[in-house]
Structures are given as C-alpha cells and as structure tokens.
N, C-alpha and C positions, 0 to 999 in steps of 0.2 A: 436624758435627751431634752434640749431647748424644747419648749414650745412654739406655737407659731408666731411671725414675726408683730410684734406690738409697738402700735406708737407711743404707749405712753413706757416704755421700756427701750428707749435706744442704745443702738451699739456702738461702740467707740472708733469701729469702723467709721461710722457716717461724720467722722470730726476731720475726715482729708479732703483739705480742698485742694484742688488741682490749679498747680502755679500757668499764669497768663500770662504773657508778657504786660509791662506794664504794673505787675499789680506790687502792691508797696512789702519791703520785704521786713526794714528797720522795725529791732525790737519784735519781733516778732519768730515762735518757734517755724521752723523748717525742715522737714522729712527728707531726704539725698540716700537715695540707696546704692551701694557700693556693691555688686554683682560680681565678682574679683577672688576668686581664691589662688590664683600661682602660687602664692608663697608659700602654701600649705605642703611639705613633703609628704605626708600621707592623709589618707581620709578624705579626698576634696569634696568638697558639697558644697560649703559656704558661701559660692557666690547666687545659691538659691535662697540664700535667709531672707534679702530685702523683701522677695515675694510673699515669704512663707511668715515671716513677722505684721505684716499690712492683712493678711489672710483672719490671723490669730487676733488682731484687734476685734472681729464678730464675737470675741469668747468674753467678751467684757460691757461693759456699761460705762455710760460717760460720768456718772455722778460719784463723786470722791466722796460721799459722806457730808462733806460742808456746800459743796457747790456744782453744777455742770462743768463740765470740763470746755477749754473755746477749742477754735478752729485752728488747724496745723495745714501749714501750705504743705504741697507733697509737691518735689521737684520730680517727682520718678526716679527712674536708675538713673547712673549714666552708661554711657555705651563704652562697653571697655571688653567685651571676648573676642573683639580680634586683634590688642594688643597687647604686644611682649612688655615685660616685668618692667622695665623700664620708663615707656611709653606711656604704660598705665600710672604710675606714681608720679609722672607730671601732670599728667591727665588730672588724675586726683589734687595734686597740690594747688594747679590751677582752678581748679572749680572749690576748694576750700578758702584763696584766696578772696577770688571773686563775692561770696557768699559774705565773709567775714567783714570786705569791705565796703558791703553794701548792708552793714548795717544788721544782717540777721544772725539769727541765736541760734543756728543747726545743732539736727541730731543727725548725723548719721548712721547708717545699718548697714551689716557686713556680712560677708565679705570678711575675709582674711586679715588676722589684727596687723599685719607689717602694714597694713594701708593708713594706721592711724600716723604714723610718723610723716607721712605723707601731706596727712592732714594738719597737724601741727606747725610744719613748714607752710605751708598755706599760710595758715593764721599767722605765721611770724613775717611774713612777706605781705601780708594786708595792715598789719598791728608792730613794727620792728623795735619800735621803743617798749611796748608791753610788757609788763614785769607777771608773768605766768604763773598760776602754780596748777599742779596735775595731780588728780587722784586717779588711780587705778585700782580695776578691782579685778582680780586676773591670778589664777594659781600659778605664773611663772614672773619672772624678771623681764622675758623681752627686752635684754640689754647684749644680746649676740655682736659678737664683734660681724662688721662684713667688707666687703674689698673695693664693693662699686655697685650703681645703681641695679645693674642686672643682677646681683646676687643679696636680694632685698628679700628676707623670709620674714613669717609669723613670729621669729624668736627677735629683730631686729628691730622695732619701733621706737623704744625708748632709750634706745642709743643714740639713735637719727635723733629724735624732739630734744633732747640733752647737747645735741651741740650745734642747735640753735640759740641765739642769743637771750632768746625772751624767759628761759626756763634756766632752771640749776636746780642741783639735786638735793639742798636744799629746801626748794620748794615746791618736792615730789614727797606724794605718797602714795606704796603700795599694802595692799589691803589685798587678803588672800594668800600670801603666799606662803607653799606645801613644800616644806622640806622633802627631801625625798624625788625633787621635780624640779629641781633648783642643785646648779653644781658649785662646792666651795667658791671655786673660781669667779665665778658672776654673782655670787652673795657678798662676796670679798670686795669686789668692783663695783658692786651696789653702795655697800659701806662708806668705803673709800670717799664716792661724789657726795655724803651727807642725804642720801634718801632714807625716807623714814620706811623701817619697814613694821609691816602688821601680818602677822601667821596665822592661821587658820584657830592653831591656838590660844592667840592670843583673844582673836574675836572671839573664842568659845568660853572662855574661863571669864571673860570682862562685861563681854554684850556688846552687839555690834555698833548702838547706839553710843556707848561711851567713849569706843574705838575711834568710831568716825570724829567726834567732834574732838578726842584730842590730837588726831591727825589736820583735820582742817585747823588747829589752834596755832600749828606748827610752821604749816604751808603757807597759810593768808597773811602772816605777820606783816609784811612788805608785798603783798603780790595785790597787784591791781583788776586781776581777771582770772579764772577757777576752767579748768576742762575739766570732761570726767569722760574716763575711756573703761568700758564694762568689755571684757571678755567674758563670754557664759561660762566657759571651764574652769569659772571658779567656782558652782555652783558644783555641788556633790554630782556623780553619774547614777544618781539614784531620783534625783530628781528632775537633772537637763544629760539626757544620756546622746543629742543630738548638738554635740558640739566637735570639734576638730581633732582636742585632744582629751579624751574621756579617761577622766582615772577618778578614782575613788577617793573620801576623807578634805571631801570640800565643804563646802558650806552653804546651810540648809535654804529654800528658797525662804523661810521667813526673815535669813539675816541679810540675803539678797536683797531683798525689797526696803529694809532698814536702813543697810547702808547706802542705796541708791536715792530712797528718800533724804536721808539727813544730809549727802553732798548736797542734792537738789535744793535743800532750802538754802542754800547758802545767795545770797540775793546778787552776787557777784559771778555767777556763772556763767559763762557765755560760750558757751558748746559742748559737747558730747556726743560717743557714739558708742552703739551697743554693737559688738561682735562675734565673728565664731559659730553662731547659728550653722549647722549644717542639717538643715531638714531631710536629706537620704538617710542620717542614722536616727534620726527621733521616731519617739514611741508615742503613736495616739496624740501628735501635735504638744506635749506637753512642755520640749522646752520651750516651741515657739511662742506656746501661750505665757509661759515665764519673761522671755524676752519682752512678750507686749505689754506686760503687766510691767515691768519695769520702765520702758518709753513713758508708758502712762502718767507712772509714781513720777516722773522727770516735768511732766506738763503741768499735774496738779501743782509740785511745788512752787512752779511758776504764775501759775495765777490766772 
C-alpha cells in the first residue's frame, strides 16, 4: 500500500497538462487517447485503456533516476463511440494529420491496434515527402489483407501504413513476433516487402537491447523520421494478461521497457502509440501500470 500523498514524492500523474486552445503544441510530447475498439473480433475492452492508462500514471514517480520528467499536453479522447468503423478511421487520420502538422510529437493510447494505420496516414497526409521508418513491437504481423474502409480489423494496420508512400518495408521493423500467432502466408508477405523481422526468440537468446539497435541500424539508414507502435500482447499474459489478444511465450515486462526505451532514444522519433490495453481483462491494474511505465520510458528519453 502507497502511503499518504507527499509533495516531496510526486506522481507522474501530476505531468498532464490539459490542452487550451491556443497553447503552443511544436516539438512538444502530446497524450490523444483513442477510445475505439470495433476492430477487435473478440475480447472488446480497449477502447477503455486511454482511461485506465492516465489512471495508472498514480503508480509511478516523475523522476527517471537523472532528472524530473516535464509536462505532456493531454488532448483527452476523442469522441468516436458513436461512429461506424469507417467514420472512426477518418476521424482518426484527421486528428493525426492535424497534430503532426502542427508540429507535435504525439503518443497516442488505444484503443484497438487497426487504429494505428489510421494514424500513419495522417502523418503521411501532414508529412507526404517523409521518408518513415516504423518499429513495432507486437506478437503478430498486423499485415491482413482487407477489402475497404468498413472491414479495417486489429490484424490490418501495417498493411494500410505500407502502402502509404512515406514507408517501405524496408524501413519497417517488427520486434516480438510468436511464431505460432503468425500464418506462413503473412510471414511470407512480411518477407517478401523486405521487413526486418525480430522473434521473441531472437530477443531472448540476443537481449533486447542489441536487437533494437540492430533493428534501428537497418530502418534509419535513409529514413528521416522513426514511429513506434507498442501493442501490449507482446508482452507475456503472465505479466499484461489485460490485453486483446492474450497468449502465452511473449516477452518479459523487463525487455518491454528495454526495447521501448532504446527506440525512444533514437533522437529522430516523432510519434508513437501504445495499444491494446483492455482493462476489463486485467488483473490488479498491472498491465495498465506496464502500459504507463512504458509512455513514461518514451518521455524520459525525450528529455
């Protein structure tokens, strides 16, 4: 049990400052919470994460070891449960555009991962000459073929951001992913575009730190600007059992926070978002507190 509340021990809660019109957004982190899960065929929750991740920042402290952490605008949700699948992913690409062309460094929180493709397009519609590269850390491919806007699932994101102009696969890497959770078919077509892929094994036998940076070594050669999209289900269901698609032989919350930190340093980064949160299946707040632990490790590296 916390103790009672002390000032000279602040929570990383108290670093959301709430956006005003007016107030300046360039270069600067920004909290957009995505309340959204249509895409999800089973399990829905995740459009409860933004709440429940903002909740779980109380579970933390602002000081990194070297320094206080600064202040993060909080844009709030947006308003998207009364629109259809469609509706909501312009919704979304719109306000990713928006953000991107005014100059801010968003994290967004989810909210069901088909929403990142979403966001991607945004940023290629504020950024078109942008030469992208994308790390992912996610136990699946999210490269589903689909037919049209209204049939946009959690498996579909990295197919939408892929045939965007600003990205190639190339200068994609996935990090996490479970064989086992993953069909020849979409490994095959992963290959095929030139994405670097990284197994759960690999990260385990190598370290997660060595992974990431020779992933980033691959991506950045020619890329002018760095995403990073966190799906939690790639964290083991032993340690984040509140996520969408919960299976076993993922990867531990310490190499979670390794590889979320070494993308973070990368001084080229200019957006991310943490997804899949569904706080109806979590146990005792603990992926949420994983999720915030993670935004955090994204703020420290920034400065």
């Amino acid at each position: 049990m916390r103790p009672a509340a002390d000032s000279r021990d602040p929570r990383a809660s108290a670093l959301l400052r709430s956006f005003s019109p007016g107030m300046p957004l360039q270069d600067r982190p920004v909290l957009l919470g995505l309340p959204y899960d249509g895409g999800i065929p089973s399990r829905p929750g995740a459009r409860f994460g933004p709440k429940a991740l903002r909740e779980a920042l109380g579970a933390h402290g602002t000081f990194d070891g070297q320094r206080e952490l600064g202040e993060v605008v909080d844009m709030g949700d947006l308003t998207l449960a009364s629109m259809n699948g469609a509706r909501t992913h312009a919704r979304i690409e719109e306000a990713s555009r928006n953000l991107f062309a005014a100059g801010a460094r968003p994290i967004f929180i989810g909210g069901d991962h088909g929403l990142t493709g979403s966001l991607i397009r945004g940023l290629a519609a504020a950024r078109p000459s942008l030469r992208l590269a994308l790390v992912t850390i996610d136990a699946h491919l999210d490269v589903r073929e689909y037919d049209n806007e209204s049939s946009l699932s959690s498996g579909t994101p990295f197919r939408r951001a892929l045939e965007t102009p600003i990205l190639s696969g190339a200068r994609t890497a996935m990090l996490g992913i479970r064989y086992l959770a993953n069909s020849r078919y979409y490994l095959s077509w992963a290959r095929e575009q030139g994405i670097h892929l990284y197994t759960v094994e690999d990260i385990a036998e190598r370290g997660a730190v060595a992974v990431t940076r020779e992933a980033l070594s691959r991506v950045m050669k020619d890329a002018d600007a760095l995403y990073l999209s966190v799906d939690i289900d790639a964290a083991d269901a032993a340690v984040a059992p509140g996520v969408s698609a919960v299976s076993v032989g993922g990867l531990s919350s310490r190499e979670m926070i390794d590889v979320v930190r070494t993308v973070s340093a990368e001084p080229r980064l200019l957006g991310a978002d943490l997804m899949e949160l569904s706080p109806p299946h979590d146990e005792n707040a603990r992926t949420a507190r994983l999720t915030a632990r993670l935004l955090l490790e994204i703020l420290s590296a920034r400065g």
